[in-house]
N, C-alpha and C positions, 0 to 999 in steps of 0.2 A: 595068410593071404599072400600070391605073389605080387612082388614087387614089381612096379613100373620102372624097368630099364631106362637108363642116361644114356645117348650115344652120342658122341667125343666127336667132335671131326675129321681127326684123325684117323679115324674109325675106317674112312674111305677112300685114303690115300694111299695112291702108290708108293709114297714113301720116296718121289722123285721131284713133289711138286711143293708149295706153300703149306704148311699145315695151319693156315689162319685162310684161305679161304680155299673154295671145292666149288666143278661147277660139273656138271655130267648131265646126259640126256636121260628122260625121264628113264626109261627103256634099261640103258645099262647100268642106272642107281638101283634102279629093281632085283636086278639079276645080282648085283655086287652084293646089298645089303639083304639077302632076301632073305635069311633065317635072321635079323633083326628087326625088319621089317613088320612081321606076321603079326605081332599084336601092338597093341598101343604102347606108346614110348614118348621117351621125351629127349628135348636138344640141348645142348649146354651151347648153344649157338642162332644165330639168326639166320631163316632159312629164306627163299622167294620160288616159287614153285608156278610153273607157267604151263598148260595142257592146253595141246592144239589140235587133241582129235581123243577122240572115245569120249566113255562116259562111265560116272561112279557116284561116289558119298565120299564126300571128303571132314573126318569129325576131328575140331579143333575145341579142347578144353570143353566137350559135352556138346558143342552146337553143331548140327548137321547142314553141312554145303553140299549142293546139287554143283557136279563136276561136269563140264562140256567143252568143247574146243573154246578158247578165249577165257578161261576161269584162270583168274590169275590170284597165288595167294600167296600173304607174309604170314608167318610166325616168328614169335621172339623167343628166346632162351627161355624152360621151363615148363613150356604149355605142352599137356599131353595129346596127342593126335596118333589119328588110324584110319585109314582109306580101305574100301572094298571097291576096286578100278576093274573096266572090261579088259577083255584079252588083245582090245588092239590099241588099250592108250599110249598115246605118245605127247613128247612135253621137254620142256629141260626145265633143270635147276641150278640156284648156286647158294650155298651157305659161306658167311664168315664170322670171323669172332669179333667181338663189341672195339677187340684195341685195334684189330687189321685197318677200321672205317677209322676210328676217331683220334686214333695216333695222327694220320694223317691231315685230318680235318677237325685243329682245333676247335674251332666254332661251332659245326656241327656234329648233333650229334644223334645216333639213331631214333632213340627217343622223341628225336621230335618230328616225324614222319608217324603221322595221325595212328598207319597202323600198326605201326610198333610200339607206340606211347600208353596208349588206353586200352585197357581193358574189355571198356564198352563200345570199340570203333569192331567194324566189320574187319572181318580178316582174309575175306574174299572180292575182288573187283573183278565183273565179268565185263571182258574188253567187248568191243561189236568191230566187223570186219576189217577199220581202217585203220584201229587202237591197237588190235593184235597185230597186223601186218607191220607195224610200228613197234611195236615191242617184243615183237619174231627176232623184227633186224639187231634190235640192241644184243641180245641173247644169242643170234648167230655170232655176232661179232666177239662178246665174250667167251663164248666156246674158245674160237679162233684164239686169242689173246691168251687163255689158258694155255693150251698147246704147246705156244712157242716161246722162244725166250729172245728180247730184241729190250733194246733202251727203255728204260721205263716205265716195263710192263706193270709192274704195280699201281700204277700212276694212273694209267689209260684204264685197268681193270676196275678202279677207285670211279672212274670218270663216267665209265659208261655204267656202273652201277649206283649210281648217282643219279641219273638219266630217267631209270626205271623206275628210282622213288621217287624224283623230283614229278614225273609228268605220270603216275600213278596218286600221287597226293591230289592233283590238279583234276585229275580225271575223276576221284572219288567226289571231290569238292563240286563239279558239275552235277552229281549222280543227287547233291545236297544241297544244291541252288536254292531250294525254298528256306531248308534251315540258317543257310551263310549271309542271306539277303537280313536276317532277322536277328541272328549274336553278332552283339558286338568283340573287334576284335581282343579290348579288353578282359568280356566275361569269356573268352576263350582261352586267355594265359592264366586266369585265376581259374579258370576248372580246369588245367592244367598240373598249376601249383595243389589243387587240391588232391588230383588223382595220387602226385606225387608225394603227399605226406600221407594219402592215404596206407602206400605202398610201404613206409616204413615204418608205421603203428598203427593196421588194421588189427593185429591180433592182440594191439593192449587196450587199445583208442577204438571207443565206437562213438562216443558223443561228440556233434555235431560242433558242441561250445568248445570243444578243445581245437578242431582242427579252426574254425574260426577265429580264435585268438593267435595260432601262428599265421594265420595271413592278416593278421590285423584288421579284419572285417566283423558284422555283426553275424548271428547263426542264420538269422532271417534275410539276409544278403547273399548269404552262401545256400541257402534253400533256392533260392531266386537264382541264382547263376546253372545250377545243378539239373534246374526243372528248365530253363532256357537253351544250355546246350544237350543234355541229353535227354530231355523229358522223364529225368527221375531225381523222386527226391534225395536231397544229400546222405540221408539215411540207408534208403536205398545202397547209393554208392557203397556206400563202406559196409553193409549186409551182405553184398553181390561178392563185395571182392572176396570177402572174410568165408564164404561159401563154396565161391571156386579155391578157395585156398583148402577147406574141407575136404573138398571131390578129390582135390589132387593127392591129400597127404591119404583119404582113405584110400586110395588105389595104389599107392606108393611103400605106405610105410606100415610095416606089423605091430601097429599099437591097437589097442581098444577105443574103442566110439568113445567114451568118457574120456579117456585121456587126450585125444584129437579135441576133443570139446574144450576139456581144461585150458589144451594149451594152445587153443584161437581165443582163450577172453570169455569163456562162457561156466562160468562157475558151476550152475543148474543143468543135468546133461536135460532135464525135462525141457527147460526153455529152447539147448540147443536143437532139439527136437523141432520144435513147432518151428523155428524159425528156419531151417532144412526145407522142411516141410511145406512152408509159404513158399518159401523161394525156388527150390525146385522142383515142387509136386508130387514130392514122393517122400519117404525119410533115409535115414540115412543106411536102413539094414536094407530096405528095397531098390539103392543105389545101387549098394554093394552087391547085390543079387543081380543086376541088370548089367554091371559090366566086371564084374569079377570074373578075369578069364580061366 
């Protein structure tokens, strides 16, 4: 099976600028990157990706986005993605790496901008006229800032990309007014803390009673938080992640289904089966068939 290519940040630099961040118009990332580009790949970096004209498919870790002027989208380090864009998109971008943001900004950290944190949050926000006109300006002024070299520049590049998560969290959060009106702030740092332990023992840890004993809560507390902010059960959760974790190693890595099975936590490949199967409709030989390029 071929392997799902890493591309480095580095990857895009003139080798004159930063190698912790990169920011280019959609237009000439294309043309630079374009025999890396052609199939799905993955970032060892955080990307933010802004289109202000054409139209496409934009596929992030299996889920298909409809791309138009004002589609604005995050990815984090890891997730596999692949676009089929018209011949007249235009757009800019910027990627950096996790220390360029949080050297900086002790307190903050990327993770906690919704869509970089979860799994389960949308990885796309479609601005409307007065949102993109507003987050044009930010992204023109970044360009600019890349470019040149003046006091500071790190600082202001940090600031204004700050800007684009802080008043993109806010924007998403309006798009979720019915939801935000109903969680509390609380069940939203403890599904928080949950995604977060989920992340470092979905492949050994499926039971519900374990990750509720590290937050010190009951399992049926943590069912209740899990169906509150994202309408699924806790179970769910940690099935969902344990699945794209699947997708990704089968498309990545030349092992066998059994052994991908073994070593997500699933002793039985028959079990891993059926549960493939529920979750993404298909099994795992008919995944592989559907995007094995």
């Amino acid at each position: 099976m071929d392997s799902i290519s890493v591309l480095h940040i580095d990857l895009f630099q003139s080798g004159k600028r930063t190698s912790d961040f990169y920011f280019s118009t959609l237009q000439n990332h294309l043309i630079v990157g374009h025999r890396h580009l052609e199939k799905a790949h993955r970032h060892d970096f955080y990307a933010t990706i802004l289109f202000t004209k054409g139209t496409g498919i934009h596929e992030i870790d299996f889920q298909r986005y409809d791309v138009s002027a004002g589609s604005l989208f995050f990815m984090s380090p890891g997730q596999i993605h692949s676009w089929e864009l018209s011949e007249d998109i235009e757009g800019y971008l910027f990627f950096c790496l996790q220390d360029f943001y949080e050297m900086h900004y002790v307190n903050q950290k990327l993770r906690n901008f919704p869509f970089f944190g979860s799994v389960n949050f949308p990885r796309k926000l479609q601005l409307n006229e007065a949102e993109l006109k507003e987050n044009l300006n930010l992204f023109l002024e970044l360009e600019r800032e890349y470019h040149i070299w003046d006091m500071m520049k790190n600082g202001y590049i940090l600031s204004l990309m700050s800007q684009v998560f802080i008043k993109s969290t806010r924007q998403f959060s309006r798009d979720f007014d019915d939801l935000a009106s109903s969680v509390s702030i609380s069940y939203v740092k403890h599904y928080q803390d949950f995604e977060n332990y989920v992340e470092q023992y979905f492949s050994k840890e499926k039971s519900i009673t374990f990750y509720a004993s590290l937050m010190n809560i009951s399992p049926k507390h943590l069912n209740r938080i899990a169906q509150t902010v994202v309408q699924k059960t806790a179970t769910d959760v940690i099935t969902e992640r344990t699945i794209l974790e699947a997708k990704r190693m089968l498309m990545y890595l030349d092992e066998s289904l059994v052994e991908v099975a073994f070593r997500l936590g699933y002793e039985e490949y028959s079990y891993f089966v059926r549960v493939f199967r529920k979750t993404s409709g298909m099994t795992p030989t008919q995944f592989i068939k559907k995007y094995k390029v």
